[in-house]
VEXZA-56359 format. One record per atom (N, C-alpha, C): y, z, x; atom name. Coordinates in Angstrom, 3 decimals. Last residue first. Layout:
N
+----------+----------+----------+----+
!    north !       up !     east ! at !
+----------+----------+----------+----+
!        Y !        Z !        X ! CA !
...
+----------+----------+----------+----+
***
This chain:
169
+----------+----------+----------+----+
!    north !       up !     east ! at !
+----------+----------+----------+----+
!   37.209 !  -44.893 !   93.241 !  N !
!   38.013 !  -46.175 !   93.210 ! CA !
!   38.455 !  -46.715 !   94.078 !  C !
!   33.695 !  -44.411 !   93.899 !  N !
!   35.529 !  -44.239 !   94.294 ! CA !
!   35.886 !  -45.090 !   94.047 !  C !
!   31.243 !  -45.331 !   94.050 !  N !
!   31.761 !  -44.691 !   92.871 ! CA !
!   33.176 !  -44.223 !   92.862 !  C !
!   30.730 !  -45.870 !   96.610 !  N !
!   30.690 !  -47.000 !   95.940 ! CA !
!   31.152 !  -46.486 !   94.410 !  C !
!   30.921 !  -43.195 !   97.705 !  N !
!   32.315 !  -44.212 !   98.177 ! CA !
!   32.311 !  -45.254 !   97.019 !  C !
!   28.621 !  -42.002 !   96.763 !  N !
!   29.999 !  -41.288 !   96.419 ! CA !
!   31.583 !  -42.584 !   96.959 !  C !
!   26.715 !  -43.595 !   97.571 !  N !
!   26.754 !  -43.512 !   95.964 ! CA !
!   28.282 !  -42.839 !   95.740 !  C !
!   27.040 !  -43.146 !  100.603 !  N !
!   27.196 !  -44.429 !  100.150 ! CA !
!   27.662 !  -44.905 !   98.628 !  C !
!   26.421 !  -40.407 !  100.815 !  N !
!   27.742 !  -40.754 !  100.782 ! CA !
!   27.923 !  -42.435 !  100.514 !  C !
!   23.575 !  -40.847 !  100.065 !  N !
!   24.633 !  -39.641 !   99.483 ! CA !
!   26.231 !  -40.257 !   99.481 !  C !
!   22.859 !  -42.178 !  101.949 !  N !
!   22.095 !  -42.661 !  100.651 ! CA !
!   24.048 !  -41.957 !   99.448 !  C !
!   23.122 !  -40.652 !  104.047 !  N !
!   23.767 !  -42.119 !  104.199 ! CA !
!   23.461 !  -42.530 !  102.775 !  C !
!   21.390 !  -39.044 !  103.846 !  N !
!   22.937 !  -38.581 !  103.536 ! CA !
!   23.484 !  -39.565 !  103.570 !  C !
!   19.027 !  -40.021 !  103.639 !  N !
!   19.678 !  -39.064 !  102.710 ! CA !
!   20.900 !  -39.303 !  102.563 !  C !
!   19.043 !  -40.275 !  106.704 !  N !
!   18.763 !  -41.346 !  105.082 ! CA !
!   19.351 !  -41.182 !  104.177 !  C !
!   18.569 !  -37.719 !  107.326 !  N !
!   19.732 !  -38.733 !  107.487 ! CA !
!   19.719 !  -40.212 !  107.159 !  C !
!   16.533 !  -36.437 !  106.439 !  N !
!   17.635 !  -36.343 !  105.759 ! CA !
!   18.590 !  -37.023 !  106.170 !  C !
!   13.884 !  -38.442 !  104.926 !  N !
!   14.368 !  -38.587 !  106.521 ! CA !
!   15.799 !  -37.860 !  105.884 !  C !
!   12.999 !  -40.536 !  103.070 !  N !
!   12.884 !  -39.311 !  102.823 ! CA !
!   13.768 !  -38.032 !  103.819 !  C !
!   12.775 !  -43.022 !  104.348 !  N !
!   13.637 !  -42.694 !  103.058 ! CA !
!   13.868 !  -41.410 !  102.896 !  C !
!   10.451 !  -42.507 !  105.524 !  N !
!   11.379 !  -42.971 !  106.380 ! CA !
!   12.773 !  -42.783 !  105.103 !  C !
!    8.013 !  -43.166 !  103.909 !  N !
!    8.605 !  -42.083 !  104.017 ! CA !
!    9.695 !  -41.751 !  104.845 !  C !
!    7.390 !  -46.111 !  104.130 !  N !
!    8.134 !  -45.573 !  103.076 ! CA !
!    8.537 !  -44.401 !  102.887 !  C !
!    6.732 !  -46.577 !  106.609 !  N !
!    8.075 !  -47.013 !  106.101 ! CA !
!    8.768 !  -46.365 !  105.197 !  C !
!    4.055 !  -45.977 !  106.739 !  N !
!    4.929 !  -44.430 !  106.954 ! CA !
!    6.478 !  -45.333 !  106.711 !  C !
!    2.150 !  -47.124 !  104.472 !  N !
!    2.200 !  -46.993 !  105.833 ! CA !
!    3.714 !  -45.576 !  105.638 !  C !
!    1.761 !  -49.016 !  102.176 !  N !
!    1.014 !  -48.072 !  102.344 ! CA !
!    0.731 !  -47.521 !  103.411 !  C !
!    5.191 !  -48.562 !   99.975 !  N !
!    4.115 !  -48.947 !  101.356 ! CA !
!    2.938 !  -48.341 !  101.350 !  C !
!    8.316 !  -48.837 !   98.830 !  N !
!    7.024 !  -48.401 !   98.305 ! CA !
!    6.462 !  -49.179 !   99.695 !  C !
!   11.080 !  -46.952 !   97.659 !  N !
!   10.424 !  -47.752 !   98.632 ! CA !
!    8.852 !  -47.670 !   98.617 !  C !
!   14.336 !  -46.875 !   95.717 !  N !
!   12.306 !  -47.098 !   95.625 ! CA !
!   11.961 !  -47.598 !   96.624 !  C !
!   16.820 !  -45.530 !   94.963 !  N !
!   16.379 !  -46.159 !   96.005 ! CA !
!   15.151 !  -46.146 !   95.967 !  C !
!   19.430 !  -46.035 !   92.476 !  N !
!   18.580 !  -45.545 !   92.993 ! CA !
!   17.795 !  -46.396 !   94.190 !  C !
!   22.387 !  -44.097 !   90.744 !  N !
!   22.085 !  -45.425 !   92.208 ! CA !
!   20.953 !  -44.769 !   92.851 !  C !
!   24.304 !  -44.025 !   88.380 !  N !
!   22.929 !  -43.972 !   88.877 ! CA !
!   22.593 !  -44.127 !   89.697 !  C !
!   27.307 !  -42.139 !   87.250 !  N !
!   26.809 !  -43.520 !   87.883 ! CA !
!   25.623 !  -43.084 !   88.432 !  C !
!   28.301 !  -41.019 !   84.308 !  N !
!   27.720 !  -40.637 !   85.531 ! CA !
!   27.500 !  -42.007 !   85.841 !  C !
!   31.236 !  -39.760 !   82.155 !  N !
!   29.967 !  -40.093 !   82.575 ! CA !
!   29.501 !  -39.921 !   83.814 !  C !
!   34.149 !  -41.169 !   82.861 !  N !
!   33.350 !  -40.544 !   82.229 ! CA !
!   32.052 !  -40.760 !   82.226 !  C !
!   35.176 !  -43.084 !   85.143 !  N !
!   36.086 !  -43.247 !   83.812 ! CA !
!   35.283 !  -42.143 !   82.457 !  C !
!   34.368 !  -42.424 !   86.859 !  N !
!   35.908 !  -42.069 !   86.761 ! CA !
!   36.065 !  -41.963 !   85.636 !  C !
!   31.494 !  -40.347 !   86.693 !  N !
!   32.016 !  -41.766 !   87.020 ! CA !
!   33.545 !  -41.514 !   86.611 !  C !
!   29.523 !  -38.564 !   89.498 !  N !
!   30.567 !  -38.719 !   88.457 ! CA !
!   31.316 !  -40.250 !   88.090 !  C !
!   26.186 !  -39.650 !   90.685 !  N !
!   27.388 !  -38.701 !   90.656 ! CA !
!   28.372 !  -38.778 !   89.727 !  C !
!   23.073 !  -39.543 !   91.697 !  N !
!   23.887 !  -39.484 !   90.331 ! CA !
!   24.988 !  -38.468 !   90.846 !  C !
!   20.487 !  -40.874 !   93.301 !  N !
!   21.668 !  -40.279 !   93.607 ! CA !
!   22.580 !  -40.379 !   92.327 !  C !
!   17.249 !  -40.455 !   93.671 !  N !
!   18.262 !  -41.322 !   92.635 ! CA !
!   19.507 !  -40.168 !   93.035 !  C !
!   14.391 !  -42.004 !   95.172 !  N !
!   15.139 !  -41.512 !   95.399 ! CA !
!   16.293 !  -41.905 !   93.993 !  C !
!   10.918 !  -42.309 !   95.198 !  N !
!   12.226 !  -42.935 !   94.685 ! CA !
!   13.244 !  -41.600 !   94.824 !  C !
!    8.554 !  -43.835 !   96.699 !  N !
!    8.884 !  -42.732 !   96.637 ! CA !
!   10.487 !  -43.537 !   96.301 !  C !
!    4.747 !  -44.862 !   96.458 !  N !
!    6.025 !  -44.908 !   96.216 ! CA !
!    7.144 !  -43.756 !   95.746 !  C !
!    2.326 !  -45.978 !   98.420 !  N !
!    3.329 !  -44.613 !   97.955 ! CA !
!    4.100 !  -45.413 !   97.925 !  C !
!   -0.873 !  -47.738 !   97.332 !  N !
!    0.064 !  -47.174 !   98.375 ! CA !
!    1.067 !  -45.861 !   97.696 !  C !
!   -2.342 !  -48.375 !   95.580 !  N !
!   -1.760 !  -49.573 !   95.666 ! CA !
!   -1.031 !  -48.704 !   97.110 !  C !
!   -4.137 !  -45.992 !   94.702 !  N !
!   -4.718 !  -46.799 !   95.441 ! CA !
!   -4.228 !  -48.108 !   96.147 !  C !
!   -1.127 !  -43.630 !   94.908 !  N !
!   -1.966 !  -43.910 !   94.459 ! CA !
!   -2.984 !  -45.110 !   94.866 !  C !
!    1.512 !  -41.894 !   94.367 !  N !
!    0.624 !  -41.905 !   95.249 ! CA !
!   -0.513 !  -42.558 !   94.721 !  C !
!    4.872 !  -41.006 !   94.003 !  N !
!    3.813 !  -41.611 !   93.252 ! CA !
!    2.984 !  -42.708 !   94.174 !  C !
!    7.378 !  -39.002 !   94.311 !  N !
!    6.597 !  -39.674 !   94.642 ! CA !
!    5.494 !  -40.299 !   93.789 !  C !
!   10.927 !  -38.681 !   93.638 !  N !
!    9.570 !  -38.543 !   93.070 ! CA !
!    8.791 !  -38.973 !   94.173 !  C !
!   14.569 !  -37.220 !   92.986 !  N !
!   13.466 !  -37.693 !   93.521 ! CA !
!   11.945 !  -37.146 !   93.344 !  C !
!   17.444 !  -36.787 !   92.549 !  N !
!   16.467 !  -36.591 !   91.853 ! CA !
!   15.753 !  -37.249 !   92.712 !  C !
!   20.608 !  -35.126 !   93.041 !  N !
!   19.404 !  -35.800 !   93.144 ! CA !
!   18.041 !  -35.527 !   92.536 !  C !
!   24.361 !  -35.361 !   92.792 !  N !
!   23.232 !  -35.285 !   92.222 ! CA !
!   22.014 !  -35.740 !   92.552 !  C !
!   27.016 !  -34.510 !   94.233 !  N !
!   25.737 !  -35.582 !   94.324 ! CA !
!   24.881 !  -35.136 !   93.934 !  C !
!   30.159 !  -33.632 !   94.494 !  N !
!   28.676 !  -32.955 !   93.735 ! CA !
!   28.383 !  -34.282 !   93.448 !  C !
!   32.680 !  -33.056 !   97.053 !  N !
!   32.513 !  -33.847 !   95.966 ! CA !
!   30.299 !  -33.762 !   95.643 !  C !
!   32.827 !  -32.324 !   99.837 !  N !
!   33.824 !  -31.901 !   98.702 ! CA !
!   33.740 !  -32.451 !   97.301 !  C !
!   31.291 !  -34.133 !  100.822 !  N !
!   32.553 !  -34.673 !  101.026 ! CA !
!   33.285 !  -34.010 !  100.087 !  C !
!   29.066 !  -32.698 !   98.589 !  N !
!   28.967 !  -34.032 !  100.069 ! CA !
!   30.332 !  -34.370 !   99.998 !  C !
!   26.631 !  -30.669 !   97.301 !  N !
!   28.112 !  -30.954 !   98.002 ! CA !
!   28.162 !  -31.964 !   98.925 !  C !
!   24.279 !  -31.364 !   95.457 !  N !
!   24.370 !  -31.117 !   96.721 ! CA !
!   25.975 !  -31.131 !   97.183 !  C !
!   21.507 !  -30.412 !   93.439 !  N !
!   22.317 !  -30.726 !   93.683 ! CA !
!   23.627 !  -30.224 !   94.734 !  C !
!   17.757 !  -31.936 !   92.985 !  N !
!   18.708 !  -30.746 !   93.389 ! CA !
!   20.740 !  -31.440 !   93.188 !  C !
!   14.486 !  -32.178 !   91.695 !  N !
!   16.037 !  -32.652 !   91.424 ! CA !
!   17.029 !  -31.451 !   92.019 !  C !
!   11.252 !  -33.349 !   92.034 !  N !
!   12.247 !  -32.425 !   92.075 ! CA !
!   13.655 !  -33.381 !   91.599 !  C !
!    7.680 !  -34.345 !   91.868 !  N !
!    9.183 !  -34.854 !   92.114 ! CA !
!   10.137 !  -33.331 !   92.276 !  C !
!    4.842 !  -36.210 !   92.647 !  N !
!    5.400 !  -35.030 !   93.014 ! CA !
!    7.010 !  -35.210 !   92.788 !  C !
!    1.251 !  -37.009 !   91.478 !  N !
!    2.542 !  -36.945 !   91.597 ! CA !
!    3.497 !  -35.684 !   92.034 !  C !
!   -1.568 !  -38.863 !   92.159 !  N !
!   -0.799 !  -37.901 !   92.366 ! CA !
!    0.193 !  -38.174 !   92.793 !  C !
!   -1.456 !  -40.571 !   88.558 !  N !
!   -2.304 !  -40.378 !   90.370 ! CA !
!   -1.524 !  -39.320 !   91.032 !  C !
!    0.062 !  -42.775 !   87.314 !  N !
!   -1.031 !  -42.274 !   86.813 ! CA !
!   -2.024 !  -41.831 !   88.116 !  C !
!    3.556 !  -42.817 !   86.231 !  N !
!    2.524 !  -42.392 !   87.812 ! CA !
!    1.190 !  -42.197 !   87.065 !  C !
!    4.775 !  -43.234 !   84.302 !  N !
!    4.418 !  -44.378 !   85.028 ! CA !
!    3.641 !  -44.345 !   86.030 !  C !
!    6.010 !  -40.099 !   84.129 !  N !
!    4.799 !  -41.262 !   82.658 ! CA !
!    4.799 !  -42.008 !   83.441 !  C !
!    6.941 !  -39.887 !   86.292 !  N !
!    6.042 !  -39.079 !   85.995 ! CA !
!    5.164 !  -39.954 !   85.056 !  C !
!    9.768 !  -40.937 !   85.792 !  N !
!    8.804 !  -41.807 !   86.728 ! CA !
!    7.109 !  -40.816 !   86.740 !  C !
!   10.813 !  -39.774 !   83.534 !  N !
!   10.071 !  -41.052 !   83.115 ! CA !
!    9.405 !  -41.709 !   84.266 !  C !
!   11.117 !  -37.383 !   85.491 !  N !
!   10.206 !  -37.257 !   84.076 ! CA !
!   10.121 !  -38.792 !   83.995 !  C !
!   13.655 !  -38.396 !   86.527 !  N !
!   12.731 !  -38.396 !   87.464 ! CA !
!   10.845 !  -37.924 !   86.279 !  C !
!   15.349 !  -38.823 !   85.014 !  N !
!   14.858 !  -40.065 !   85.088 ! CA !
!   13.636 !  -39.745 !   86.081 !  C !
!   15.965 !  -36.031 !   83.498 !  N !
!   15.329 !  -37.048 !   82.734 ! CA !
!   14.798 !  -38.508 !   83.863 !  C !
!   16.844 !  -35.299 !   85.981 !  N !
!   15.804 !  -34.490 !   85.504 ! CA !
!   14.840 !  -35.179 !   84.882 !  C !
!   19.427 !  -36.484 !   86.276 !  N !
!   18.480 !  -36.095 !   87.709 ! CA !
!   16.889 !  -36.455 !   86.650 !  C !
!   20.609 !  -35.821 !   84.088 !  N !
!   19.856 !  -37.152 !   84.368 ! CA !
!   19.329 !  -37.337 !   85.313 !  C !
!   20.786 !  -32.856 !   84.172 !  N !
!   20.006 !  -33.404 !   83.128 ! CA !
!   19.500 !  -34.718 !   83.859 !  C !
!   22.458 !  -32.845 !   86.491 !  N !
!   21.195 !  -32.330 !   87.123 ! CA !
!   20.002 !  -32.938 !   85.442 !  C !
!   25.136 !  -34.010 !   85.487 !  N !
!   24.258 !  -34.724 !   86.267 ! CA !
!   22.636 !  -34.307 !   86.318 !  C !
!   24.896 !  -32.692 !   81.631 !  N !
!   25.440 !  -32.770 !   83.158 ! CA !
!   24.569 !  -33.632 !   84.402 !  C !
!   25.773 !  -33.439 !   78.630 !  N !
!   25.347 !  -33.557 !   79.803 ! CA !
!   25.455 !  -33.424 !   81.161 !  C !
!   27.675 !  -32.602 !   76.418 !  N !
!   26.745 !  -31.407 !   77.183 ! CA !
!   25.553 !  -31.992 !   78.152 !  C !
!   28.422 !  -35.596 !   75.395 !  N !
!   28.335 !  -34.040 !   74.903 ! CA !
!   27.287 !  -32.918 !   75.654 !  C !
!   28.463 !  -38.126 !   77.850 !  N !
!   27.694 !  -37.655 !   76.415 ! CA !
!   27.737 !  -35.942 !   76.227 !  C !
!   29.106 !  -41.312 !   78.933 !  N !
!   29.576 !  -39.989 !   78.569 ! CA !
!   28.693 !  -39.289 !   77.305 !  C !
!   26.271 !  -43.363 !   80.121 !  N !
!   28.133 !  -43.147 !   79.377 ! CA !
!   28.322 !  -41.683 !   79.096 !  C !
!   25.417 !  -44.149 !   83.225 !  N !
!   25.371 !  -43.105 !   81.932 ! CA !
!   26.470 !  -42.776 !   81.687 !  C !
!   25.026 !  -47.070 !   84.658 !  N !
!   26.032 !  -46.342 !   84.348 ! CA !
!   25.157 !  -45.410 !   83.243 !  C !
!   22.880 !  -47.972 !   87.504 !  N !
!   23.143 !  -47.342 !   85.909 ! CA !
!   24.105 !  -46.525 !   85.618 !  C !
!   21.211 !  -49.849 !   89.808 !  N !
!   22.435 !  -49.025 !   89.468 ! CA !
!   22.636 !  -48.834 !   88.019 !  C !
!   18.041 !  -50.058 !   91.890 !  N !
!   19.319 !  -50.222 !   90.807 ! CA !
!   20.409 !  -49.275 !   90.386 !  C !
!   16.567 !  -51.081 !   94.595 !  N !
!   16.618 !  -50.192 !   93.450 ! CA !
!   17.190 !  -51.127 !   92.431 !  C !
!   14.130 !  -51.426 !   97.121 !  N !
!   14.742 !  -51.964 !   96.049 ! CA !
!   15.284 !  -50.810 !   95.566 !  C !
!   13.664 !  -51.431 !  101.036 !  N !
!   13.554 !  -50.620 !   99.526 ! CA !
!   14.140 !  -51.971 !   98.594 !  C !
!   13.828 !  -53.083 !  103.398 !  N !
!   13.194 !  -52.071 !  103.503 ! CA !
!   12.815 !  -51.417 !  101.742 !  C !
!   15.110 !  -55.653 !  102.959 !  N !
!   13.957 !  -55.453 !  103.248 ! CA !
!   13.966 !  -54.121 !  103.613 !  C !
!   16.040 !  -54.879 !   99.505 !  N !
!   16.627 !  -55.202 !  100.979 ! CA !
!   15.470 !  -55.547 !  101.449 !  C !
!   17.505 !  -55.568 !   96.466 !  N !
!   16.896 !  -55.266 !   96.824 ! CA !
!   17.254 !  -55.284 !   98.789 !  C !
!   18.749 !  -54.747 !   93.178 !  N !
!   18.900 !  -54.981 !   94.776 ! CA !
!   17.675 !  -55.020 !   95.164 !  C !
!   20.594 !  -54.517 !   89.559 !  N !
!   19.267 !  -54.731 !   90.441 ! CA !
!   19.217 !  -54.785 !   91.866 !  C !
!   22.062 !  -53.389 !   86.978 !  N !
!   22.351 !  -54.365 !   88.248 ! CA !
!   21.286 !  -53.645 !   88.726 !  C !
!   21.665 !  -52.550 !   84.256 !  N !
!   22.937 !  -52.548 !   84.578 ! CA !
!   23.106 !  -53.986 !   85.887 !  C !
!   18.966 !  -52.543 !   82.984 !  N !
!   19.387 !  -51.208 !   83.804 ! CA !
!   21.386 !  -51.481 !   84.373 !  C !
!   17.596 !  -54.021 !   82.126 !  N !
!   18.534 !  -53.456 !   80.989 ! CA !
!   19.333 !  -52.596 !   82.109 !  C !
!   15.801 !  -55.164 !   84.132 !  N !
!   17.302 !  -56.110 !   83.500 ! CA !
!   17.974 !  -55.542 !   82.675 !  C !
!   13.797 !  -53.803 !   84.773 !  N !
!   14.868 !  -53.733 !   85.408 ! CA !
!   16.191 !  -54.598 !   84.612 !  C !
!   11.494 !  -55.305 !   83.671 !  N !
!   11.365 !  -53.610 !   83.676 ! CA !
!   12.915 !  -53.023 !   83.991 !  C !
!   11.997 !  -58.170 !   84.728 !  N !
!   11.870 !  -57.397 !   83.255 ! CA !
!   12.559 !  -56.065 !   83.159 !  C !
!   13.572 !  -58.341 !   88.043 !  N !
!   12.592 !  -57.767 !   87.150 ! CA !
!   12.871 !  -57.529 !   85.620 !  C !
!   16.199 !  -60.321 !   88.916 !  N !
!   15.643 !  -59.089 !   88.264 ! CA !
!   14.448 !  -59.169 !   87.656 !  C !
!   16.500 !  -63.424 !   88.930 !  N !
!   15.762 !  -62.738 !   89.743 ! CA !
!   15.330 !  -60.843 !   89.704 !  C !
!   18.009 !  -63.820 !   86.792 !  N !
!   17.066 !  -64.422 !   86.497 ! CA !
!   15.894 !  -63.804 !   88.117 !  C !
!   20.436 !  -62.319 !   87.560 !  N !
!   19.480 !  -61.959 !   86.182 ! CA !
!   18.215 !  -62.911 !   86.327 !  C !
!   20.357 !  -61.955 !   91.068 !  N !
!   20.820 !  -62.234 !   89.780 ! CA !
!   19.763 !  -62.057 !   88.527 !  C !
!   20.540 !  -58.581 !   93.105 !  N !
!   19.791 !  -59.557 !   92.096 ! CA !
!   20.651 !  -60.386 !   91.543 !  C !
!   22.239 !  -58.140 !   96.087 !  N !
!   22.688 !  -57.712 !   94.466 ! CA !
!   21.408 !  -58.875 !   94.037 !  C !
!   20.515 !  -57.224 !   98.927 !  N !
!   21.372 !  -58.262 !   97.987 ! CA !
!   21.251 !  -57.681 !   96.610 !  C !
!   20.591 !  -56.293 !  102.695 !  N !
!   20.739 !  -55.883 !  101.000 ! CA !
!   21.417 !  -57.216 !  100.439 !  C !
!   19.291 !  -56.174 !  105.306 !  N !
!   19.632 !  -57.754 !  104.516 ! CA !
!   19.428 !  -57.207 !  102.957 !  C !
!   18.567 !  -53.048 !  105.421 !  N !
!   18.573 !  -54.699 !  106.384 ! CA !
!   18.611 !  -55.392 !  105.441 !  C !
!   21.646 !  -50.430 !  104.691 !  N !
!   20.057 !  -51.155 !  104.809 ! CA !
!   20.131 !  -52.578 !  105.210 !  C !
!   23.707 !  -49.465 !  104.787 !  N !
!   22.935 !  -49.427 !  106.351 ! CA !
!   21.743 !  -49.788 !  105.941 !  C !
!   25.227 !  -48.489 !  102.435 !  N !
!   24.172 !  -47.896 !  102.932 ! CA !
!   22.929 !  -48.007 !  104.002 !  C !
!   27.517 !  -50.069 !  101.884 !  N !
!   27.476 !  -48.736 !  102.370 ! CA !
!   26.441 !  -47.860 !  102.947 !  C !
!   26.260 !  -52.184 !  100.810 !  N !
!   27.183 !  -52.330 !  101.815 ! CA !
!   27.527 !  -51.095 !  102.868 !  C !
!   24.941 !  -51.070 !   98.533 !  N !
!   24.143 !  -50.991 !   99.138 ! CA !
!   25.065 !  -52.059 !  100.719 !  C !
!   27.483 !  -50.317 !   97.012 !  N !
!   26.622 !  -48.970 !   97.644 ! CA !
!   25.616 !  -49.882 !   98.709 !  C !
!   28.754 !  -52.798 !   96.227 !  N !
!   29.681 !  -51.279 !   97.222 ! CA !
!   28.762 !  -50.263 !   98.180 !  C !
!   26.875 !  -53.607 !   94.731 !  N !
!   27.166 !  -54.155 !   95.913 ! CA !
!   28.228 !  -53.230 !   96.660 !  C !
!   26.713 !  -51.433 !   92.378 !  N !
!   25.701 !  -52.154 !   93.349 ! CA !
!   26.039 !  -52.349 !   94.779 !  C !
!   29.184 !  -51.532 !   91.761 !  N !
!   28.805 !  -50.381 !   91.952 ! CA !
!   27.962 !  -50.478 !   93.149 !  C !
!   29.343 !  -54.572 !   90.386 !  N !
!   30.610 !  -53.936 !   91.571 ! CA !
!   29.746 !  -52.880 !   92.656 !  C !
!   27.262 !  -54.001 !   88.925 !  N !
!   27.382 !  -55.075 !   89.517 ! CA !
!   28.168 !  -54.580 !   90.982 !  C !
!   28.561 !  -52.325 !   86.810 !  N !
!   26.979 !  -52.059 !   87.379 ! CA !
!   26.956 !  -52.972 !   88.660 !  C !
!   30.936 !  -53.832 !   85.789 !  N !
!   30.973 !  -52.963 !   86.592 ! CA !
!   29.529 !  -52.267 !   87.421 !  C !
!   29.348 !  -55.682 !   84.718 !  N !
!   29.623 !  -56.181 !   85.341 ! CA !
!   30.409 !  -54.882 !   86.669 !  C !
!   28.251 !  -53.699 !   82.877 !  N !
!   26.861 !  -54.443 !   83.256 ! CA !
!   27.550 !  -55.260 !   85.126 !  C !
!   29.590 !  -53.618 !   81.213 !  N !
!   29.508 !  -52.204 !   81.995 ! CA !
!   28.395 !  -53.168 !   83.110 !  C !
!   30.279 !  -55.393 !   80.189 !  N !
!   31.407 !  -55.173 !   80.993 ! CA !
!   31.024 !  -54.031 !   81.844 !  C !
!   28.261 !  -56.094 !   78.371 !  N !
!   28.585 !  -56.961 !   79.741 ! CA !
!   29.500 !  -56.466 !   80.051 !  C !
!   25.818 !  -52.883 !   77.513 !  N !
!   27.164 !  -54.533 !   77.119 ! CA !
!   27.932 !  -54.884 !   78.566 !  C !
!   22.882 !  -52.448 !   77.585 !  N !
!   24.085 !  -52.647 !   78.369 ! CA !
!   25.007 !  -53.355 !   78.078 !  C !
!   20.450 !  -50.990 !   76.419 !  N !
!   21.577 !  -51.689 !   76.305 ! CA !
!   22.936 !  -51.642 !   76.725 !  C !
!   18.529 !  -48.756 !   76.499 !  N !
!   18.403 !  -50.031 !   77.424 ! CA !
!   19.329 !  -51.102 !   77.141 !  C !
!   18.996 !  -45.510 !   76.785 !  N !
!   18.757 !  -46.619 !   76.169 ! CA !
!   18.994 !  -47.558 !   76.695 !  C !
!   19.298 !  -42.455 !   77.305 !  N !
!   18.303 !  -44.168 !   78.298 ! CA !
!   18.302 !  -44.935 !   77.842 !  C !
!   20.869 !  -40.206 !   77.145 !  N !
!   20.477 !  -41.568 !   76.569 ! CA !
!   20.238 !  -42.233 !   77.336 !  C !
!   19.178 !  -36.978 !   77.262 !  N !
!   19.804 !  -38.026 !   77.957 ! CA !
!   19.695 !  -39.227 !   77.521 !  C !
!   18.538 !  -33.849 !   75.451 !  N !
!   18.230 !  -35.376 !   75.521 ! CA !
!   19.592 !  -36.201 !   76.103 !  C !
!   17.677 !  -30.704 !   76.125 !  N !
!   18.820 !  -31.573 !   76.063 ! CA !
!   18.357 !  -33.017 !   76.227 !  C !
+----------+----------+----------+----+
***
């Protein structure tokens, strides 16, 4: 089954990407979170919808529009595979999916180990109202134990229910 990744965002989803952002990472108990602006996003990152960062992690937020026989655990699947092509060293990921508040959170997560340190990404995908899925991911990278501190299930769940409020109307 193919997931569209394509890297074009028209500005309204871009501005709802935005909203999404700043809901979740308000919600999610990290130190001094900020929404990027475009000129402070990364390249690699500016198609993605909306950008953050804190001092502890970065991510981003991605709407996936509606698409014929996708289900969350696909875009679990697919985004945690494109962090696989970018790992050249040892790698490790999965994708599960989880009940949280009576309501299905999707996850995907990787590691990627290598002479710069670990980086470990987390991606919470749940339903979007209006169709589709919302993205909301968490990258922390170190070469110390910060970055496995993400991993922690009560991280997790603060990660979990943060993607499910910031995706409520």
């Amino acid at each position: 089954m193919r997931v569209d990744t394509s890297t074009s965002t028209p500005p309204e989803i871009q501005i709802e990407a935005i909203e999404l952002a700043s809901n979740f990472i308000l919600k999610s108990a990290l130190r001094n979170p900020k929404v990027l602006t475009r000129s402070e996003t990364p390249v690699s990152l500016a198609s993605y919808g909306a950008a953050w960062r804190s001092d502890e992690a970065a991510g981003f937020v991605k709407i996936v529009p509606a698409q014929d026989g996708v289900r969350g655990l696909d875009v679990a699947s697919t985004i945690v595979a494109n962090d696989a092509k970018d790992c050249k060293a040892k790698f490790a990921s999965g994708r599960t999916s989880e009940l949280v508040d009576s309501e299905v959170v999707f996850r995907g997560f990787s590691s990627c180990e290598d002479s710069d340190g670990v980086r470990l990404s987390q991606y919470f995908i749940v339903s979007r109202k209006k169709g589709g899925f919302v993205l909301f991911s968490v990258v922390a990278s170190s070469k110390g134990e910060e970055a496995r501190a993400f991993q922690k299930d009560e991280r997790l769940v603060d990660f979990k229910k943060a993607a499910l409020i910031a995706a409520s109307p």
